[in-house]
N, C-alpha and C positions, 0 to 999 in steps of 0.2 A: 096368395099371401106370402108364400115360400120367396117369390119374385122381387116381391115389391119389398121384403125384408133384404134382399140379397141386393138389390139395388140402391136402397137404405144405405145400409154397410156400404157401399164400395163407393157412395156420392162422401158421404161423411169421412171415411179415410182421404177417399181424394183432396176435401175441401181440407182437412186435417193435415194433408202432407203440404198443400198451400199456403196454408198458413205459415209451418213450419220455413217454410222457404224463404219467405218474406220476411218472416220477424229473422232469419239467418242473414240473409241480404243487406237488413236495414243495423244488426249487430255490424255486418262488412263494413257497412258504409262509416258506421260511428266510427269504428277501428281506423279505417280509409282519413275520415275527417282529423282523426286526434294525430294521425301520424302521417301527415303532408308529404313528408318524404320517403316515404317507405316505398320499394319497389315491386314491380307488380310479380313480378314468376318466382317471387323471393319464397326459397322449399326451406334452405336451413335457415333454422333460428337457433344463435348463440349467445354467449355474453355481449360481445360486441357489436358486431356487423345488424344483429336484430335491432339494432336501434336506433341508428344516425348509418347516414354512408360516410360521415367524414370517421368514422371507425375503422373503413377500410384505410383511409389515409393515413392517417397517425402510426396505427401500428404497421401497416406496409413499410414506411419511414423506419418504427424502429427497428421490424426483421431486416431491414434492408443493411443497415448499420452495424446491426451486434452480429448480421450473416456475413459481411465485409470483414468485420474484425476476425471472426473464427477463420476464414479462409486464410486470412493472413497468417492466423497464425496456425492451421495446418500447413501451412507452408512454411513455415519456419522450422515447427517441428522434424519438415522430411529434409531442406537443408542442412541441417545439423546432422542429421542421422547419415546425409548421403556426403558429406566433409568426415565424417568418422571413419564410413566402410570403405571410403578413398585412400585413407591412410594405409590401410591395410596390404593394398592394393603396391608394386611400384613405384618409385617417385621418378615422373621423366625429368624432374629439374634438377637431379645431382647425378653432376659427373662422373666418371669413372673412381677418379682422386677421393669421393664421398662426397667434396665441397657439392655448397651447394648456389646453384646457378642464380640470376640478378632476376627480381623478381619479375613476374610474369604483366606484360604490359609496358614493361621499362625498356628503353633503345637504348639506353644509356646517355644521354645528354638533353633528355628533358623533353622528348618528342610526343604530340597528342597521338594516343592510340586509341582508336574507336574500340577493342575491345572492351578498355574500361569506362566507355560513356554510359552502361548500364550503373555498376558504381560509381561513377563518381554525380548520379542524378540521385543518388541513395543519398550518398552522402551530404547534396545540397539541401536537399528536403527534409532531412535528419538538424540540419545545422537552424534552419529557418523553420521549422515545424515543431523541434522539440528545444534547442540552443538558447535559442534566444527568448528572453522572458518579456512580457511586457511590464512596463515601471507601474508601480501601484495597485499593480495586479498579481492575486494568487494563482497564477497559470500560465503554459507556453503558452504561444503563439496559435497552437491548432488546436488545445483547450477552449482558448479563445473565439475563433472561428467555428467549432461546432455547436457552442452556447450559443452567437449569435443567430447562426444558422437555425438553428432548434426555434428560438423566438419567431424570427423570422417566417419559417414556415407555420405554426402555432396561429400568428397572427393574421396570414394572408387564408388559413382555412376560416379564422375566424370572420373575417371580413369578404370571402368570396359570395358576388350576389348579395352587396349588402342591401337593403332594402328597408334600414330605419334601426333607430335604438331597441327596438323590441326583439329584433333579428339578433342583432348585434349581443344582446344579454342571453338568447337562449342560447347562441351558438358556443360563449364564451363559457356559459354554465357547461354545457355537454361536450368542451373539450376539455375542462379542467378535471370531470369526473371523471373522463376516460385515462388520464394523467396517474390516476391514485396508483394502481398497479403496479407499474413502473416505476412511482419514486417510491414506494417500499420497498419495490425487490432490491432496489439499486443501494439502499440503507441496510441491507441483511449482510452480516458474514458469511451467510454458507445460500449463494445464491447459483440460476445455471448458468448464467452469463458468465461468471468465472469459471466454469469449468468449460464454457464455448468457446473465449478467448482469451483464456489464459492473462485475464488480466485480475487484476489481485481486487482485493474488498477494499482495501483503503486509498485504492485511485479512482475507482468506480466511485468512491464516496464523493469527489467533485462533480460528477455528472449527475448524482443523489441531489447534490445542492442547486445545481442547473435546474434540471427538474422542476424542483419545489419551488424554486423560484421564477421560472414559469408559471407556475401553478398559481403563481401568489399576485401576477399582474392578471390573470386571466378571471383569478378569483374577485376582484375588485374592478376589472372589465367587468364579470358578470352582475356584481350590484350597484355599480354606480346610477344606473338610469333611476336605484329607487330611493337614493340617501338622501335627494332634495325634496322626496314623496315621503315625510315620515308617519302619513297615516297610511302609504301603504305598505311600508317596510315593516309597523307594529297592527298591522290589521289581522294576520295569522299567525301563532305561535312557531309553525316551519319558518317563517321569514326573518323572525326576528332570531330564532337559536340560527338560520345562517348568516343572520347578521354577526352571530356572538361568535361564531366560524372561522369569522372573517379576520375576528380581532384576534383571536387563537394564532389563524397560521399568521400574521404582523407577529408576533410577540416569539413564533419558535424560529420566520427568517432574521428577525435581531439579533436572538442569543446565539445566531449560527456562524457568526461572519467570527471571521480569524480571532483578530484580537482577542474578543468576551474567549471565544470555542478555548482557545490557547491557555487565557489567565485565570479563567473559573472552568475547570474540566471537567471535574466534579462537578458542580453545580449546573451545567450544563448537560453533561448526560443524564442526571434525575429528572430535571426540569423538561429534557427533551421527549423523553420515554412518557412522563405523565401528561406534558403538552398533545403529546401525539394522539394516543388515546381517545383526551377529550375532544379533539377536532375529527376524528372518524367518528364517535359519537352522536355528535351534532350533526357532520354531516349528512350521517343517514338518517336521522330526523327531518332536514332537510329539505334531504334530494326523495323523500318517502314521501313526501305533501306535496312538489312540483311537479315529480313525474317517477311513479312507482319502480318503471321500469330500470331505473340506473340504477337502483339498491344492488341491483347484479353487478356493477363495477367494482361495488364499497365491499362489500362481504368480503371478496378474494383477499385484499389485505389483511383482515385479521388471519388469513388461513398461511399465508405467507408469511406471516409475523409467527405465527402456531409451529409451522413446521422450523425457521428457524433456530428458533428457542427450544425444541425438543430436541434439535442437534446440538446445541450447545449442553444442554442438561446433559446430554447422553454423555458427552465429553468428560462432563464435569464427574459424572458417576463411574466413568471408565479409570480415568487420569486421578483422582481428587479422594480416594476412598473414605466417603462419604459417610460410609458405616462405623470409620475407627479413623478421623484425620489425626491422632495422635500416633499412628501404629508407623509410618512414615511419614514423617514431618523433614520440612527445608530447613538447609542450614542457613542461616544467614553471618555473614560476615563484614563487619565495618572497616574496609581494608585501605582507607584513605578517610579523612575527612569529611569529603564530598564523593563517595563512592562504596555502593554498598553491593557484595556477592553475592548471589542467590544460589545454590546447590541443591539439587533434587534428584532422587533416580526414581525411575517408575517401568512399569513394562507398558509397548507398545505392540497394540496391534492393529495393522493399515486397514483389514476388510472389516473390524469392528467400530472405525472412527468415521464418524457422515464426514463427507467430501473428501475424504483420500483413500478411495478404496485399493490405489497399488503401490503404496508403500509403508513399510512397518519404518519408525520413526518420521523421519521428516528430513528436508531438503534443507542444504544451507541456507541460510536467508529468510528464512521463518520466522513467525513470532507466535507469541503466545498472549492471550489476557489473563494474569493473576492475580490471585486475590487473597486476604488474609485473613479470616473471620474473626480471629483475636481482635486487631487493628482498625479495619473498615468493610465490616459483612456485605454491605452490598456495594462494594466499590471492586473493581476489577480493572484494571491496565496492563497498556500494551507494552511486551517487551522483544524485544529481538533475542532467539536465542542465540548464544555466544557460542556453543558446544556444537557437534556434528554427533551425529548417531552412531557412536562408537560404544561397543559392549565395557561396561564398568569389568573388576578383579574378578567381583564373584562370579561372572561367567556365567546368568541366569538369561536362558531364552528371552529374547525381544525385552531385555530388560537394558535402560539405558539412563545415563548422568545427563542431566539437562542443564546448562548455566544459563544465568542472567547478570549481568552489568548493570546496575542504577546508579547514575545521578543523581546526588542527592538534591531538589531545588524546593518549591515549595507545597504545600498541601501533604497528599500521602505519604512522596519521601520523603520530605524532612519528620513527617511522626513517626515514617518505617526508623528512621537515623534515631530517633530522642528516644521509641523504644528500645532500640538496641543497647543503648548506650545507659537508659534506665536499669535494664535486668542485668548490668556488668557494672551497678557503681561501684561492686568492690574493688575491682580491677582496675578501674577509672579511680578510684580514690588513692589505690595504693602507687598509680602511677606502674604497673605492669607492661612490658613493652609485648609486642603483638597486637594482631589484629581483633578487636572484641566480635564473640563470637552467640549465636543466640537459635534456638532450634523451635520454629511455630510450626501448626497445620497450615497446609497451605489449597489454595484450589487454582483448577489451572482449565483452560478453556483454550485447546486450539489445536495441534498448528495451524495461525492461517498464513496465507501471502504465498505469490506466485515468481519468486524471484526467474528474471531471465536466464534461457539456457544458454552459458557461454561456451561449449562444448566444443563448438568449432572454429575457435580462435584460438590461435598459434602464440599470440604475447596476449597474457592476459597483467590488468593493471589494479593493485586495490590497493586506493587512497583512505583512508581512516580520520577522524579527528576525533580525539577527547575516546568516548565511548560509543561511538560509531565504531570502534574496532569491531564491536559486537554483532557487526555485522560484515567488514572486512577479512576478521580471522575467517569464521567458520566458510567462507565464500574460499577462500585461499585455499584451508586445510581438504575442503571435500574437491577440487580441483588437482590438489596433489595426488589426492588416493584416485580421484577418477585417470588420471595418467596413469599411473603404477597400473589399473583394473584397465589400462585400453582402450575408455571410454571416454580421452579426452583428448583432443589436437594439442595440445600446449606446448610450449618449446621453452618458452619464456614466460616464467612470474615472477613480478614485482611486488613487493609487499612496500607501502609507506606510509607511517601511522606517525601524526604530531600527537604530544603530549606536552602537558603545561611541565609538571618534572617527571625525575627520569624512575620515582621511588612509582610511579602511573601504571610499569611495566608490571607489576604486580598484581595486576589485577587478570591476568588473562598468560603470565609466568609457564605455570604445566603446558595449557593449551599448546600455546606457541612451541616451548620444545617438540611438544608431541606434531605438529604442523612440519617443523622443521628433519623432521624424523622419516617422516612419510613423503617426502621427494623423493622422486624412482632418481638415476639414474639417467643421463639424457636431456631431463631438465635446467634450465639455468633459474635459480631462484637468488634475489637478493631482495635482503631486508634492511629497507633505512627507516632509523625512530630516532624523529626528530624533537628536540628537548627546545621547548620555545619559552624557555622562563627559566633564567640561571646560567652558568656557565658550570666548565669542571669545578673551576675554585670555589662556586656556591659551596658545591656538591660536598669539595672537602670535609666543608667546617661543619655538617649533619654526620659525619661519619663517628664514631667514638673512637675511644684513645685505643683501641687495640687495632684498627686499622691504621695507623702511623702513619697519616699525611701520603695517602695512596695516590701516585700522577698516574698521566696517560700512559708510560709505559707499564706501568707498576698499577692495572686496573685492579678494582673493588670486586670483591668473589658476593655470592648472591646472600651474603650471612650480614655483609655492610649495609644494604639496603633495607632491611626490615621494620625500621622502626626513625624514617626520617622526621623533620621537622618544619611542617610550612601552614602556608594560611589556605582559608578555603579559597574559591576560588569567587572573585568579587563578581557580581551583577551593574548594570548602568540600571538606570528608574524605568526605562522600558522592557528590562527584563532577560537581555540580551547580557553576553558574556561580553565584558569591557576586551578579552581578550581576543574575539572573535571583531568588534568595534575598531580596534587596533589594528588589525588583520586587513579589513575594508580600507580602512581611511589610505593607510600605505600603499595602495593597489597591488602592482606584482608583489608579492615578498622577496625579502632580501635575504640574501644567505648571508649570515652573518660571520659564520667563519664556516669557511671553506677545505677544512680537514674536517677529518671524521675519528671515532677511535673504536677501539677493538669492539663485538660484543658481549665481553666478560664484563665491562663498565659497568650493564645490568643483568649481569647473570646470564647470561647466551653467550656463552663460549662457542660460537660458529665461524669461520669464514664468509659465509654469506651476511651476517652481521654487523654492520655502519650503523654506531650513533654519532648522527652531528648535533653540536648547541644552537640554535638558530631557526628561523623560519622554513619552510621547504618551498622553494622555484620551483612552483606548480607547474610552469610554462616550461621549463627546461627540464626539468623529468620527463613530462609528456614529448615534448619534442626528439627528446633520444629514444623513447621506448619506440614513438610513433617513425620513426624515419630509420631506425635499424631492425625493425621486425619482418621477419620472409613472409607474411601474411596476415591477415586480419590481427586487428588488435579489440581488446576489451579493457573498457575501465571498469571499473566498480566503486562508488563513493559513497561513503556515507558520513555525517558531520555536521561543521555547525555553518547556516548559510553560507558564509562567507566563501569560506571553502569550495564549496557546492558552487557558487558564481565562477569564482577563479576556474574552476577544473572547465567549466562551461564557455568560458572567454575563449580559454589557452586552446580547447579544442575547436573553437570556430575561425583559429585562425588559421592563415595561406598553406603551414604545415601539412595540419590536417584537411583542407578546403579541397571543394572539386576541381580547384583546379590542380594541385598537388595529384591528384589521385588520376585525373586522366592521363595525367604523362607518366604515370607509374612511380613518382618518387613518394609515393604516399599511398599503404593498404587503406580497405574502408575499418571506419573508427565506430565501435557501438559506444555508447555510455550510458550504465546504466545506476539512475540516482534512488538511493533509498530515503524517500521523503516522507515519513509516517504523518499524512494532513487529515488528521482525524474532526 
């Protein structure tokens, strides 16, 4: 009985573990049937790769890309650093006398020297890759060819082995989901790609729009086979919310393109933030009824959206004293017409702010998002900051003065302008001269932006227009003190800032001194600010009767200038400055006179100090700086298009061209343009 019980047991476990095996086999096999592609010795299962092979493609694609970019620019970074510790070093190029020798490459009469065939294939690729713009489009040339490209390959994954409309829609579905990722992270301020390649949030934002709009043919690639089937597009409620999906992302690629993004800003980033939302929403409603398994694409987005927005709070909670925004409040100041000051001081600390953990303030060329809870609580914009991270009087640890330059145009700043002007009608009534002045809470979100390191250029160049200064000063002034501190090749800076008038100077007055203050020694600095609306004699007749008819030799001290008299500055119907219009239509600018006068005319009693009345010969500044510099040159622009073309022409041509550079009558040229394309 013992036997036959024990035989029992071990037939029944046997038949028991058979089973087991079978109904595990025949689970394989379903698995096996639902996912045709799946490979057979596949151990890891991830977000990705466990789900499509073309997962390994797409993202291969983009490590391959953003790992391209960072190489680049670890190599940039050690360039710069190994042009600095050279300096240090002996110069073989000056002679006994100190002079210094014809620059390196040059024969002196114009001879090809293959040492500089490395530069000057920089320089071509630079003039053709980033120079030249194409007409009707928001983007260089190699903007342009990676968008295509990106489609391009997008497309031939989705069509490899095609085998019919049904192929064709899953494939287009399951590269579009795999897409999500990546066009978030690329729409975040505080992403790693920027801190992989040193390229800044608000260039990455065209490649954001790339993306998505990938996404937006691929997403309508995926439902087209069912829009002529509308019993079977409404036969499941997944089908029909990604039908509603579909209309979602149409509705947020419209409100995206330049124009609307530019002329409703406002209304374009609320709409974009709650657009966005409801199309993740849907989609994982979606993509949870088709094929469970991509919900693991969709989720990471909101966690990438989670952590960026918890580094901006942090910011805001750091920077913004949240607790008591009246306890340090911005001054603001109406110090033109169409131009408002922003003044702030706050302490700064780098290893407590996400994304800059090595330095305490910030780098020239930075901006900021601020915002005014008085005025528009949930509205925040970007500004360049004016200022360099220089300790204010009181002398308090990591505590520093922050400026802003605004524009006044239309939406926020014009109600920033009509509030200011509202809380000083007494002042306005009584006709008070001076700047109206007015003190809110303010809140502030940043620094972000990764301006280029121009470290290891010998003549550096900064063009300004209007209030792009705002980003030419502080570039200029942390380039002086980085000379004085060691840490900078420079020989030669140029400062050139147009302005409509010359009362403009006022707005950025201190700074400037203090710029002008901080040139070591060794350095050649001049300053030309060019007055492109008016002449001296304008100037006169703004002046009052105690300045008595002041000429050029007999200039205006900084107490005439305070309180001048002119209009704002007019608009054409598309938005654009008629004086920037004017600028274009004329092509080169003209100098309209050709002498210059002291800088006491506006208050810069310097030497290095030229104001002329007239337009500035973009082409012929650059041409002297570029043809008399002993080594690399750097521009720096920032302004209004026009400008921004001009500087782009003048540098594409024979002066600056490869072929100037191979015979050595010409160092290599960087240019670098501040284009805030939000």
């Amino acid at each position: 009985m013992a036997l036959n019980a024990t035989l029992s047991s071990t037939l029944s476990l046997v038949a028991s573990s058979t089973a087991s095996a079978v109904r595990s086999a025949s689970a394989s096999a379903v698995v096996k049937a639902k996912r045709p592609f799946a490979s057979e010795g596949v151990l890891v299962h991830n977000l990705i790769f466990d789900l499509h092979p073309l997962g390994y493609y797409t993202w291969y694609l983009y490590t391959g890309v953003i790992g391209t970019a960072a190489l680049l620019n670890v190599f940039s970074i050690f360039w710069a650093w190994n042009r600095r510790h050279a300096l240090r070093r002996p110069d073989p190029s000056k002679t006994s006398s100190g002079t210094v020798a014809r620059r390196s490459g040059s024969s002196g009469n114009g001879r090809v020297s293959l040492r500089q065939l490395p530069l000057s294939f920089l320089t071509a690729s630079r003039i053709v890759a980033f120079r030249r713009r194409i007409p009707y489009v928001d983007g260089s040339l190699l903007e342009i060819l990676l968008s295509l490209a990106y489609f391009a390959v997008l497309m031939a994954l989705a069509l490899k082995n095609f085998s019919g409309d049904k192929t064709l829609q899953r494939r287009a579905g399951e590269l579009v989901t795999m897409q999500f990722p990546l066009v978030v992270a690329l729409a975040m301020k505080n992403n790693a790609v920027q801190l992989l390649t040193g390229i800044s949030h608000e260039k990455l934002n065209f490649m954001h729009r790339t993306t998505s709009r990938a996404a937006l043919v691929l997403t309508w690639t995926h439902g087209f086979s069912l829009i002529h089937e509308h019993a079977k597009l409404f036969r499941n409620a997944w089908r029909t919310v990604g039908f509603a999906a579909g209309i979602v992302q149409v509705v947020l690629t419209f409100i995206s393109f330049k124009p609307i993004r530019k002329r409703f800003y406002e209304f374009f980033t609320l709409t974009h933030i709650i657009l966005v939302f409801v199309f993740l929403v849907c989609s994982i409603y979606h993509v949870h009824g088709a094929d469970a398994r991509y919900t693991k694409l969709l989720w990471p987005c909101f966690l990438i959206w989670g952590v960026d927005r918890a580094s901006r709070y942090l910011r805001y909670l750091i920077l913004s004293n949240f607790h008591s925004p009246n306890k340090s409040p911005a001054t603001l100041e109406l110090v033109t017409p169409d131009t408002v000051r922003i003044t702030v001081t706050r302490q700064f600390y780098g290893s407590q702010i996400p994304m800059s953990p090595f330095e305490n303030g910030w780098t020239p060329g930075k901006h900021m998002f601020v915002a005014f809870p008085t005025i528009g609580p949930i509205e925040s914009h970007p500004f360049t900051i004016a200022s360099i991270a220089e300790a204010p009087e009181s002398g308090k640890q990591n505590e520093y003065e922050l400026m802003w330059i605004v524009r006044v145009r239309d939406g926020f700043t014009r109600r920033l302008k009509e509030h200011i002007i509202m809380k000083n009608h007494r002042q306005v009534e009584l006709g008070t001269d001076g700047p109206l002045r007015l003190q809110l809470p303010i809140f502030m979100d940043g620094p972000y932006g990764a301006p280029p390191d121009i470290s290891r250029f010998e003549t550096c160049v900064f063009f300004g227009g209007g209030s792009g200064v705002a980003y030419t000063l502080p570039r200029m002034w942390g380039t002086l003190k980085d000379v004085a501190a060691g840490k900078h090749c420079a020989k030669q800076v140029l400062f050139v800032w147009a302005i409509r008038h010359s009362a403009h100077v006022k707005w950025i007055l201190p700074e400037l001194k203090k710029a002008i203050a901080a040139a070591p020694a060794g350095v050649e600095l001049i300053i030309s600010i060019y007055v492109t609306s008016g002449c001296p004699e304008d100037d006169e007749e703004e002046i009052d009767e105690k300045s008595a008819n002041p000429t050029p030799e007999s200039p205006r001290t900084p107490d005439t200038i305070d309180a001048p008299v002119f209009e704002e500055e007019k608009l054409s119907p598309n938005g654009t400055s008629l004086e920037d219009e004017k600028y274009s239509r004329t092509g080169t600018p003209e100098k309209e006179r050709s002498s210059y006068f002291n800088g006491r005319s506006v208050g810069l009693d310097y030497d290095c100090v030229r104001v002329y009345y007239g337009r500035p010969n973009v082409r012929e500044i650059l041409e002297d700086a570029v043809t008399t510099s002993e080594g690399p040159v750097s521009v720096d622009v920032s302004g209004p298009d026009a400008l921004v073309q001009h500087i782009r022409l003048a540098l594409s041509a024979p002066f600056a061209g490869p072929g100037s550079v191979l015979k050595g009558l010409a160092p290599e040229v960087q240019l670098n343009v501040e284009e805030f394309t939000m």
